[in-house]
C-alpha positions in Angstrom: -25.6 -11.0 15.7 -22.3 -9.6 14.5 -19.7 -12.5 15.6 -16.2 -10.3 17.4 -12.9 -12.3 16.3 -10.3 -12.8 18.8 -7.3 -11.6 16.8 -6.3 -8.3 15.1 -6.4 -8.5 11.2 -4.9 -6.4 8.6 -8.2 -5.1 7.6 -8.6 -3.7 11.0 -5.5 -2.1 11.1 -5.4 -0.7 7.2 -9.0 1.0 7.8 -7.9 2.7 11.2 -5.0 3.9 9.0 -7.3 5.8 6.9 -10.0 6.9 9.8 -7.7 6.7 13.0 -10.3 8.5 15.3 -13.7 6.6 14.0 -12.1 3.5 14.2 -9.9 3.5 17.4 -12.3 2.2 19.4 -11.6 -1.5 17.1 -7.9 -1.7 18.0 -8.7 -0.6 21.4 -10.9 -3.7 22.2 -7.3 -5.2 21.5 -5.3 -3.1 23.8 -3.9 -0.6 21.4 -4.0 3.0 21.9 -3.7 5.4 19.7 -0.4 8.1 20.3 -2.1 11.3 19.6 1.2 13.2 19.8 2.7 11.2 17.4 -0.2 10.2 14.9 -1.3 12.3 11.9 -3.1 11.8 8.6 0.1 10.3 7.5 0.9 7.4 9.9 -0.6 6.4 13.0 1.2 4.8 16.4 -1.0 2.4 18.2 0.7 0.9 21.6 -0.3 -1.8 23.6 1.2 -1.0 27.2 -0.4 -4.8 28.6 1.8 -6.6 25.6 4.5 -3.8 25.1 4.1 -3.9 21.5 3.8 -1.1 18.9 1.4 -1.2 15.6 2.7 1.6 13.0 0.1 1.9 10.6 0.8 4.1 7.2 -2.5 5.3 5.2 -1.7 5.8 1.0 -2.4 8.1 -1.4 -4.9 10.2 0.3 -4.4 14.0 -0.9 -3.3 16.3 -3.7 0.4 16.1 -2.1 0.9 12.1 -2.4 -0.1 11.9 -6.1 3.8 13.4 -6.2 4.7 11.4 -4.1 3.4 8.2 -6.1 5.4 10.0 -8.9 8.7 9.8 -6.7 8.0 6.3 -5.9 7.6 5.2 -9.8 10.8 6.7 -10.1 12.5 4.5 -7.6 12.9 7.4 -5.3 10.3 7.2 -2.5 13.0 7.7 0.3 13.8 11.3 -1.3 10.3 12.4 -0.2 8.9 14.4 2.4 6.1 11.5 3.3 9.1 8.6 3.4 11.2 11.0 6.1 8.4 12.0 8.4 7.2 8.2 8.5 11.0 6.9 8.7 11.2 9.9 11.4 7.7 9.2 13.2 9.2 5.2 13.6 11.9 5.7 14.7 10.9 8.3 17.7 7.7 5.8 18.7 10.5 2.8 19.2 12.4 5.3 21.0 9.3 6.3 23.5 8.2 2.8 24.0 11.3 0.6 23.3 8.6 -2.0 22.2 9.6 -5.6 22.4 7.3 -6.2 19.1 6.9 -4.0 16.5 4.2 -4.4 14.0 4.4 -2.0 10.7 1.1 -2.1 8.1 0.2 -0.2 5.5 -1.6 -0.3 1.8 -0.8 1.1 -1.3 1.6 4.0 -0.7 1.8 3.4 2.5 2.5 -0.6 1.8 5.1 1.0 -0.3 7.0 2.9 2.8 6.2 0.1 5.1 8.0 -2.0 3.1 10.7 0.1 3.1 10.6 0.4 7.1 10.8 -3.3 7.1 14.0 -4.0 9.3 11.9 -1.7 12.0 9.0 -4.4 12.6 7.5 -7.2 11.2 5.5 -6.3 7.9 2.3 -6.7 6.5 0.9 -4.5 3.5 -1.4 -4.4 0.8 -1.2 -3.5 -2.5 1.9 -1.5 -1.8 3.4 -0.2 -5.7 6.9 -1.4 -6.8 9.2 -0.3 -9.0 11.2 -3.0 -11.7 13.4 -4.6 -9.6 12.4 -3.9 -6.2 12.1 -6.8 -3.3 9.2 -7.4 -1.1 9.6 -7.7 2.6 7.6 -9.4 5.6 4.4 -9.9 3.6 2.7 -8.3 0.9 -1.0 -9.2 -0.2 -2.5 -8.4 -3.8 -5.0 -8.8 -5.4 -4.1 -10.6 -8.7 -5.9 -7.9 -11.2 -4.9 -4.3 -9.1 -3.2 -2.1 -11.2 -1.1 -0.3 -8.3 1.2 -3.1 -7.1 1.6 -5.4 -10.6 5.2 -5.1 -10.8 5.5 -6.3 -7.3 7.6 -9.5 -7.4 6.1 -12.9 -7.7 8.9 -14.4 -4.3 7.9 -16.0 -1.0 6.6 -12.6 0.5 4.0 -11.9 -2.0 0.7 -13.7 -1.4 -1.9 -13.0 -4.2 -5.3 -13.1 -3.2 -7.4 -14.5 -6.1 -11.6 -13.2 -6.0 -13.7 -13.4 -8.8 -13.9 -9.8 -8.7 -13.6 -8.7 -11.8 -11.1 -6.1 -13.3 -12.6 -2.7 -11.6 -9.2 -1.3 -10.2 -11.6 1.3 -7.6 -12.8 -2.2 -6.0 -9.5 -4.1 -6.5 -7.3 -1.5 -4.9 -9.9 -1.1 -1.9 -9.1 -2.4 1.6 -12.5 -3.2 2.0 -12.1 -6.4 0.0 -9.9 -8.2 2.4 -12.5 -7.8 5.3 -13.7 -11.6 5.8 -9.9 -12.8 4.4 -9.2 -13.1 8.1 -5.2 -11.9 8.0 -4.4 -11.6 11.5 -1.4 -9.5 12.8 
């Protein structure tokens, strides 16, 4: 018997990030729904008319297009992109439309890269986002202490390392699938 916990996790959220549809029906047993018109492969808005609260959830490097973009981003120049505007863009028009009273902003990797940036917007969680030398985390970040994508991320209040004995593979290090039973609620 599968046991159901009683409060959204980041894990939740990150995975519908990646696979809005197939996994809707998880943040739905929550009261979230997910904004069609305003959702894309991108970034996904989730409302919860019941709490008025908004989840913004940002998928990383998924496509030809974002390996640029991760290029942009190592240079310290992620808000110049395409992907930072449409999700800066997406954000604001969702708080716009729903003039939430909460707004909850999640993503991992490139995506925990842009949340962060998005920050002042919501309260943030990411995971694995990638830094640049110099750069300041935000709400909180988790990492896994050996993944290659977000080791210059600073070592201050809002970085949580997550220590497994999981060896050095950065495929399974970098995966959201590895904070599944961590239990990080949102």
């Amino acid at each position: 018997m599968k046991m159901m916990r009683n409060k959204l996790t980041l894990y939740d959220t990150l995975k519908a990030s990646y696979k809005p549809n197939e996994e809707a029906f998880k943040l739905k047993r929550y009261g979230y729904d997910l904004d069609k018109s305003l959702s894309n492969d991108n970034q996904q808005v989730w409302y919860n008319p019941k709490k008025n609260k908004l989840l913004y959830t940002i998928a990383g490097t998924h496509n030809l297009k974002d390996v640029g973009t991760d290029i942009y981003l190592g240079l310290g120049k992620l808000k110049d992109t395409n992907r930072y505007k449409e999700a800066d863009r997406t954000l604001k028009t969702a708080q716009e439309k729903y003039k939430p009273k909460h707004t909850d902003i999640n993503g991992h990797s490139l995506g925990g890269s842009i949340g962060q940036m998005l920050h002042n917007r919501g309260d943030t969680k990411t995971l694995d986002a990638g830094y640049t030398i110099g750069q300041k985390t935000h709400g909180d970040h988790f990492r896994h202490a050996r993944d290659v994508v977000s080791f210059l991320s600073p070592n201050d209040k809002h970085n949580h390392q997550i220590r497994k004995n999981e060896g050095i593979n950065p495929f399974y290090t970098h995966n959201v699938d590895r904070i599944k039973n961590d239990n990080i609620t949102i």
